[in-house]
DRENDO-586623 format. One record per residue: x negated, y negated, z negated of N, C-alpha, C in turn. Coordinates in nm, 3 decimals. Layout:
N
((X, Y, Z), (X, Y, Z), (X, Y, Z));
...
This chain:
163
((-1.810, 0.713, -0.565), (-1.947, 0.757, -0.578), (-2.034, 0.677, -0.481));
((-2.169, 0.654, -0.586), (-2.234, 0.541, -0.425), (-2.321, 0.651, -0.358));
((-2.392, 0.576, -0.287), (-2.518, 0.652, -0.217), (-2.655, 0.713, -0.320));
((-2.657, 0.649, -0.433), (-2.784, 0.688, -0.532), (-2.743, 0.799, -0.600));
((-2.582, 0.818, -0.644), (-2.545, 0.922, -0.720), (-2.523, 1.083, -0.630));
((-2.512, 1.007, -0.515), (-2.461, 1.169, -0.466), (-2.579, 1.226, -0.358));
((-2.694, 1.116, -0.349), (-2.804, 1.154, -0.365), (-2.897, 1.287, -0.491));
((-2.849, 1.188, -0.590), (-2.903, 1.239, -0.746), (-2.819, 1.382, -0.734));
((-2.725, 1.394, -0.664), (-2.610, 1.550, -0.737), (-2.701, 1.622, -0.617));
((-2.724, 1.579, -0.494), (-2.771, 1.660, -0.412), (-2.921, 1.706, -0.430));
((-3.002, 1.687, -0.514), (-3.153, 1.696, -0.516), (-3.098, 1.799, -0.659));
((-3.025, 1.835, -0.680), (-3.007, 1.943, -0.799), (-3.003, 2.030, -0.715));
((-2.973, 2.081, -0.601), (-2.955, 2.185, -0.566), (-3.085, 2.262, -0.520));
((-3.132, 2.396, -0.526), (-3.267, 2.445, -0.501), (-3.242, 2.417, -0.348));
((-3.197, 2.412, -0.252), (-3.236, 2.432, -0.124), (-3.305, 2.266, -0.130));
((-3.235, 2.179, -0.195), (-3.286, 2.038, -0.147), (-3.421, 2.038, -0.240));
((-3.454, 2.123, -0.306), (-3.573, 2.082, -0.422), (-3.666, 2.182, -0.365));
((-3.663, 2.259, -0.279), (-3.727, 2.325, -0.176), (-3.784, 2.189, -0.077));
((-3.707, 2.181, 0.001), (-3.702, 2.085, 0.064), (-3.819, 1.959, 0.050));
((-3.761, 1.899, -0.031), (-3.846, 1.790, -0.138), (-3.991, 1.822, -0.170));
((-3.992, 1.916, -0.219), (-4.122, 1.966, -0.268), (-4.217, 2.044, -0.173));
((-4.202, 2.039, -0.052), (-4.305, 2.063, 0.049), (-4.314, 1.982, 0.174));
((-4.273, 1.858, 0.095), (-4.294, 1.702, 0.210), (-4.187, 1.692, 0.287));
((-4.052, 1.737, 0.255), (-3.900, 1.747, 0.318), (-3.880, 1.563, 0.276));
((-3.764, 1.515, 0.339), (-3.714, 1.439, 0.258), (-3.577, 1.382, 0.335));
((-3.506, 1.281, 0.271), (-3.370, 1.289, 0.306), (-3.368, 1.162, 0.427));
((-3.283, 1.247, 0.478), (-3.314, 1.135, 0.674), (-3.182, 1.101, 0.706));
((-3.083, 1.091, 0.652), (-2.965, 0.986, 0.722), (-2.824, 1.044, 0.589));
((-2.742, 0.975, 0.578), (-2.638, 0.960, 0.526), (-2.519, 0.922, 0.566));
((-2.418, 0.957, 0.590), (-2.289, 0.894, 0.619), (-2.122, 0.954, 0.541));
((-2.053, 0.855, 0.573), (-1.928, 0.865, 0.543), (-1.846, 0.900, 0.649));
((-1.719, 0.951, 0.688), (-1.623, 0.921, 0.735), (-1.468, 0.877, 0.652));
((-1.449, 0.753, 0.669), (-1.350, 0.737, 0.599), (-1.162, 0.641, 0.709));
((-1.086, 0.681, 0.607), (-0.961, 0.633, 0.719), (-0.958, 0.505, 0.672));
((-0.932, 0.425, 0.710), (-0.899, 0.289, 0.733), (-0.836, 0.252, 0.608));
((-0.879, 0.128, 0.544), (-0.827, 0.123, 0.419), (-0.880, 0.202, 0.260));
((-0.927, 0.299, 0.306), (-0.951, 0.421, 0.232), (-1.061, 0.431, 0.193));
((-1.042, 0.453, 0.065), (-1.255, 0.484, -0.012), (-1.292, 0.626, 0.028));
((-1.390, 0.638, 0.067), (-1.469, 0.772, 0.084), (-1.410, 0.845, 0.017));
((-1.429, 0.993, 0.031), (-1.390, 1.059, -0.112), (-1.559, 1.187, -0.089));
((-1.625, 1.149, 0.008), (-1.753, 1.213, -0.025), (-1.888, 1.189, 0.084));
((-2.003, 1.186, 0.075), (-2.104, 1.153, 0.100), (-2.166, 1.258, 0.221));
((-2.181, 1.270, 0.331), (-2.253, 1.424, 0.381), (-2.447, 1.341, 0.434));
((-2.506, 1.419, 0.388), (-2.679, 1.372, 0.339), (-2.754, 1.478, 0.437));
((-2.807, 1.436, 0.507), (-2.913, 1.535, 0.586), (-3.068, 1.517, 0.553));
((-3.115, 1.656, 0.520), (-3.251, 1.663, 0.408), (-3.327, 1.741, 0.563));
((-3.409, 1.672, 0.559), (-3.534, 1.697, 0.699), (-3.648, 1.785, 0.619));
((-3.662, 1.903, 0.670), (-3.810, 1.979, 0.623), (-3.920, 1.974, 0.737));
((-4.030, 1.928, 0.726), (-4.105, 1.932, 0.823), (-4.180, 2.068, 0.768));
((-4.173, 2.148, 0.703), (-4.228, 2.291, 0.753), (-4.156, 2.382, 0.837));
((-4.021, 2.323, 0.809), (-3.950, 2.486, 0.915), (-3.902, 2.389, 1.003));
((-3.931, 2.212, 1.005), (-3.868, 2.127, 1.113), (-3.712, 2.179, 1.157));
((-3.608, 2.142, 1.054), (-3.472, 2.164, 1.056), (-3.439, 2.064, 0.976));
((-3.328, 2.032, 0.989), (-3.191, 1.953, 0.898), (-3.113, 2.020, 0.831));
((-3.137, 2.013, 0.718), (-3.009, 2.059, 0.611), (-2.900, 1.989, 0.600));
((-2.803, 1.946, 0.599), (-2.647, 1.940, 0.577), (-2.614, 1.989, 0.443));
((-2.572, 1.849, 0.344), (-2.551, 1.852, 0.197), (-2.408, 1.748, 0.220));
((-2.276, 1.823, 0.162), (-2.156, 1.757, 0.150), (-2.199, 1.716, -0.019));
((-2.159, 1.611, -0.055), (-2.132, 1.536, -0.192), (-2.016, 1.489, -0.228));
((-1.908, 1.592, -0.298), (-1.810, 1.500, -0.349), (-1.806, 1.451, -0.513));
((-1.697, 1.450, -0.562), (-1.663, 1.433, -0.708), (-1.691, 1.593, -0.812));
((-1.652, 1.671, -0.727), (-1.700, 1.796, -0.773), (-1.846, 1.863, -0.757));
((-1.880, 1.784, -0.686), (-2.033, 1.838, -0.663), (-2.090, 1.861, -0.526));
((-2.235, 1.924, -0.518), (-2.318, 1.926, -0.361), (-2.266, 2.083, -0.340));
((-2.266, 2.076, -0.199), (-2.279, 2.216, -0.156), (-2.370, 2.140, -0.004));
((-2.466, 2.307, 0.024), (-2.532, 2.337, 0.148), (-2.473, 2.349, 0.260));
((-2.450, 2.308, 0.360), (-2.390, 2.306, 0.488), (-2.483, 2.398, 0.572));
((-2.486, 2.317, 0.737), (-2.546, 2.408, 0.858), (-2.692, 2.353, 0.820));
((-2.756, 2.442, 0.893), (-2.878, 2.374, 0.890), (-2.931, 2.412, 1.069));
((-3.041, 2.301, 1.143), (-3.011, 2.305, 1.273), (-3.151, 2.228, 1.275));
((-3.145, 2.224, 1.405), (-3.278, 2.186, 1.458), (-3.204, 2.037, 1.472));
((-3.338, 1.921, 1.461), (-3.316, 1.787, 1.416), (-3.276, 1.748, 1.571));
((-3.176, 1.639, 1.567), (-3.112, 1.567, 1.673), (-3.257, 1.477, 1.784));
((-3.294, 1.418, 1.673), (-3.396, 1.351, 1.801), (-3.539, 1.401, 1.694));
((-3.674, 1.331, 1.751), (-3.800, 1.400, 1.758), (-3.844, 1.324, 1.656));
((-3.803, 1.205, 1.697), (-3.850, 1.085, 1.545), (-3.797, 1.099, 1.424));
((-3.757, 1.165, 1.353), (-3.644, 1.190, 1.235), (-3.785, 1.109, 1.138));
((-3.680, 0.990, 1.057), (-3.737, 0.909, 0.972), (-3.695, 0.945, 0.805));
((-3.762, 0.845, 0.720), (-3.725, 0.904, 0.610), (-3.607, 0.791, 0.577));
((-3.532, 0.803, 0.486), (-3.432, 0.674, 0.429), (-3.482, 0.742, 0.311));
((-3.486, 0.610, 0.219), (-3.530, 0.548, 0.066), (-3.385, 0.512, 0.043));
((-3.337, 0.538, -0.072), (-3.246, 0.462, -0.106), (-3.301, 0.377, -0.225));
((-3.442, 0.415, -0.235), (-3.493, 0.311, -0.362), (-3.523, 0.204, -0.332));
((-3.509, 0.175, -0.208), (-3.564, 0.062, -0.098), (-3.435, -0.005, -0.070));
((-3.318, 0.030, -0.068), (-3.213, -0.041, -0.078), (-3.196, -0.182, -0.111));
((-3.129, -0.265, -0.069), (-3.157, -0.429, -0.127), (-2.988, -0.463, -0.109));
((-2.890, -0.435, -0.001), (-2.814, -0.449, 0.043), (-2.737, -0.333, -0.029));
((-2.619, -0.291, -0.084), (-2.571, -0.152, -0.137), (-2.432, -0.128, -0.033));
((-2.413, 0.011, -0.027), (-2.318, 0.063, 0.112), (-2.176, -0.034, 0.087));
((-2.152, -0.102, -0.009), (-2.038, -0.172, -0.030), (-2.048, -0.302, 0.016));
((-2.171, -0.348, -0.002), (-2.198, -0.518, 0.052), (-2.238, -0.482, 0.194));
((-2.308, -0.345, 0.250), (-2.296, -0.345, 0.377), (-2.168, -0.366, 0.443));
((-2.097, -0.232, 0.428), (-1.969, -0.223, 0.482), (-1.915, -0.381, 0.459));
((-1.886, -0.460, 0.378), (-1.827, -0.548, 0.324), (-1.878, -0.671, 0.460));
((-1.956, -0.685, 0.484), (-2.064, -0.770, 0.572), (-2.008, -0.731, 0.736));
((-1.992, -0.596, 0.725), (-1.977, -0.531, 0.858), (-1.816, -0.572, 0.882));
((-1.766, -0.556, 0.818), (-1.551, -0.565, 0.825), (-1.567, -0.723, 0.827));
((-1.644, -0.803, 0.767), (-1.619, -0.959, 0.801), (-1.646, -0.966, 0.959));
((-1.767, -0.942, 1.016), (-1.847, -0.973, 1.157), (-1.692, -0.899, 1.225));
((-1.645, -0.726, 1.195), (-1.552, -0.694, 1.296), (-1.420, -0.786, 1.318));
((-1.339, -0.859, 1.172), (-1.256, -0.917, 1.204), (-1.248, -1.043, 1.250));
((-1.424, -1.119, 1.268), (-1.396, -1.229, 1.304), (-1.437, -1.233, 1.466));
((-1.526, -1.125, 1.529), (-1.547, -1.149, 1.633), (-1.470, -1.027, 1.745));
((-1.420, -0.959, 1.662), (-1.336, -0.838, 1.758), (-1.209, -0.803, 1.738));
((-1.130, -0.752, 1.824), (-0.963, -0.735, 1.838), (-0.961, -0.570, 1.822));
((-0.948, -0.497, 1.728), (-0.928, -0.386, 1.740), (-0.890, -0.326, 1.623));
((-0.788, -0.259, 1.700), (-0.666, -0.200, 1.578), (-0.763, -0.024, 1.586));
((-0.803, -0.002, 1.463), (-0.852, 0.088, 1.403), (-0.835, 0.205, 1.329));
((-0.836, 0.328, 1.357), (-0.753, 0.414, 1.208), (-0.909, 0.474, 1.162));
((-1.049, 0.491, 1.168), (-1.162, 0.549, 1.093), (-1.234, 0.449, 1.092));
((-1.354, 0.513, 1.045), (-1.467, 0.427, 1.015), (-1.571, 0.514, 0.950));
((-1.692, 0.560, 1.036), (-1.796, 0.621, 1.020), (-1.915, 0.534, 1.002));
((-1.928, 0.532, 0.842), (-2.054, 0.439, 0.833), (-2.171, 0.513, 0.754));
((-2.337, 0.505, 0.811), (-2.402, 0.549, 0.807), (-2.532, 0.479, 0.756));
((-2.615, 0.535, 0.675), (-2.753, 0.497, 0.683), (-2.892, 0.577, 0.730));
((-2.960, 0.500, 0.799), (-3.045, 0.572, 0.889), (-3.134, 0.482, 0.908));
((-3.310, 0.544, 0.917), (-3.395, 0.479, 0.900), (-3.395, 0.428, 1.090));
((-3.483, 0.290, 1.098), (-3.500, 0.294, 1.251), (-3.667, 0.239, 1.209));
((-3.710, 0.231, 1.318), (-3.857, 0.244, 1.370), (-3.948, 0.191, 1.229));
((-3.905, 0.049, 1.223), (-3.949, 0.002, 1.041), (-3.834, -0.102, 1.012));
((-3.747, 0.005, 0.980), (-3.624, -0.061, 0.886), (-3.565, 0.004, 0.812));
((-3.445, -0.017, 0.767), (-3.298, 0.083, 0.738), (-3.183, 0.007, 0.806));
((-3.112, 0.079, 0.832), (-2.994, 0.001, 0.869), (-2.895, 0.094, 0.835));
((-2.747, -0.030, 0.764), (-2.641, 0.024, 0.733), (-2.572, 0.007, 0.892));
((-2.476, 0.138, 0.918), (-2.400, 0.110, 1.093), (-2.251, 0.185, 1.031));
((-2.163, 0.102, 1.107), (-2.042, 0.123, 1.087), (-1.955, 0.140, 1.210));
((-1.909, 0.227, 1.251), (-1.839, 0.242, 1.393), (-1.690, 0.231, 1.377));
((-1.617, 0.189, 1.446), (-1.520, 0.149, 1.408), (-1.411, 0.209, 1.517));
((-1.330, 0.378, 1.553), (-1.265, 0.420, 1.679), (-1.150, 0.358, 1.659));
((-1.112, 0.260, 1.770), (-1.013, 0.210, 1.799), (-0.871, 0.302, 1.833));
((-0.755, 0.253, 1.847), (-0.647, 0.345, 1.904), (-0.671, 0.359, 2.017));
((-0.718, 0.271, 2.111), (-0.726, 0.267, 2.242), (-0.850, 0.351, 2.280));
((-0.911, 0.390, 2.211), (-1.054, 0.452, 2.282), (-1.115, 0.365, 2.268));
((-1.137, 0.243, 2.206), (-1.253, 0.176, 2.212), (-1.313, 0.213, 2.085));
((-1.445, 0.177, 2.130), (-1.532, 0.166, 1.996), (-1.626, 0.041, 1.963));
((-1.594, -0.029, 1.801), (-1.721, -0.097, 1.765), (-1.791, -0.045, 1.715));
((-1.933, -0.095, 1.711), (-2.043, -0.036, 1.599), (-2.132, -0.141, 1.583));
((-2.139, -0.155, 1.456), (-2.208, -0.305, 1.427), (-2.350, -0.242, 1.294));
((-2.444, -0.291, 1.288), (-2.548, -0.199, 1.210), (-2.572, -0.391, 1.117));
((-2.627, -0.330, 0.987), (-2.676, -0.435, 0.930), (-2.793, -0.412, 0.841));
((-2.918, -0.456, 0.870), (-3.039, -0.458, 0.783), (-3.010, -0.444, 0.618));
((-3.078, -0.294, 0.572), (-3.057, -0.293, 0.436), (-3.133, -0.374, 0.336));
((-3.229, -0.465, 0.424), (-3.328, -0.551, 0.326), (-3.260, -0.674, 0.336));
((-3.226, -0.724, 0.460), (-3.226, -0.864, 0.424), (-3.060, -0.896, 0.432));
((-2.964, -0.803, 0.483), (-2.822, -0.775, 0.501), (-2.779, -0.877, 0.626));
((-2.869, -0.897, 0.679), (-2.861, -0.943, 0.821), (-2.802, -0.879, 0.957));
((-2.728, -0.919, 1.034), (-2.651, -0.810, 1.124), (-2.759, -0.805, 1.253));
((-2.794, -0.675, 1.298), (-2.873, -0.641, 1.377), (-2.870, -0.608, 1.529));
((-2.739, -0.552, 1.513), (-2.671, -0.489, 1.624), (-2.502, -0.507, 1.661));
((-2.474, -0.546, 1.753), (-2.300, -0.567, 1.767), (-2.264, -0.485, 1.919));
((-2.217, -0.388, 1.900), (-2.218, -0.340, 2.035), (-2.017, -0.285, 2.072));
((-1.986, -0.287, 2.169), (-1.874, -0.221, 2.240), (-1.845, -0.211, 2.319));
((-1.762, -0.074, 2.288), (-1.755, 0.039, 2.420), (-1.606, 0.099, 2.433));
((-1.636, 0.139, 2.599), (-1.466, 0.174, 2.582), (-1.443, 0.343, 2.614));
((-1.334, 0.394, 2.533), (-1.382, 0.576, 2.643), (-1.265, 0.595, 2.708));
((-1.198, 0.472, 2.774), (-1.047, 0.473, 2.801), (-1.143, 0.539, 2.955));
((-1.009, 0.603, 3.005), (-1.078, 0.654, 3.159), (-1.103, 0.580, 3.205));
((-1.183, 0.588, 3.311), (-1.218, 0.493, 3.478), (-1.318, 0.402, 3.389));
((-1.384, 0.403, 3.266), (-1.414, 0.311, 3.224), (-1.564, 0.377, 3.188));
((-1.703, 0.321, 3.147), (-1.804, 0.424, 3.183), (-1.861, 0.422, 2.987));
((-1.885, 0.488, 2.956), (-1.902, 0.489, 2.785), (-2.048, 0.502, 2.806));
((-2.144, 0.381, 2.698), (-2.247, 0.377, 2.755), (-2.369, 0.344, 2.863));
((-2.238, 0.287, 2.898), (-2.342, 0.248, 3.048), (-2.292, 0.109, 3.134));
């Protein structure tokens, strides 16, 4: 399932057509998937600026269901278009696993990849938890599929994550 379809299953549901229809709209997307492994579902967070909360929409093969709903992570919550898309989550990811195996050493079992608007962009980001506690995360422009960001970190002890 791509990102447009389990979009499309999730805007069937009345909480998201609530949502939608009083200037809500959908603010980040991601996967978690194991290594090797195709998704097997989509989780979509739908932003309402009347009650200013996040809805939580799982998307699988069987369909949307409503999750938590919570007060939004940061203050800026943007919108993501997926009609604006130019790059699709497969040529992202695809773009992102070339840059990790040619410039980084890390034996991997997940991969949390996401779309999320930033200030005036989209960017596809793919994190990559190492066995060791390390982490990559590499983001790539959904317009021009250009890599934006290459960052790593370690959460092995004595070691500072972030900083």
């Amino acid at each position: 399932m791509n990102i447009e379809e389990a979009v499309d299953e999730a805007e069937k549901l009345e909480e998201v057509k609530e949502i939608l229809s009083s200037g809500g709209f959908l603010c980040s997307a991601y996967f978690m998937a194991e290594r090797d492994e195709e998704p097997d579902s989509w989780n979509l967070a739908f932003y309402s600026k009347e009650e200013d909360e996040i809805t939580a929409v799982k998307v699988t093969e069987n369909g949307a269901e409503v999750g938590v709903t919570d007060a939004p992570l940061r203050e800026d919550t943007g919108q993501v278009k997926t009609e604006d898309l130019k790059v699709s989550a497969e040529e992202g990811l695809e773009k992102i696993k070339d840059v990790l195996q040619e410039e980084y050493s890390i034996s991997y079992d997940k991969t949390l990849f996401t779309l999320r608007s930033t200030d005036d962009s989209q960017e596809w980001r793919a994190v990559f938890v190492g066995k060791s506690l390390k982490i990559v995360s590499i983001a790539v422009d959904t317009e021009t599929g250009e890599v934006t960001e290459k960052e790593e970190k370690s959460m092995s002890p004595g070691k500072s994550f972030g900083g």
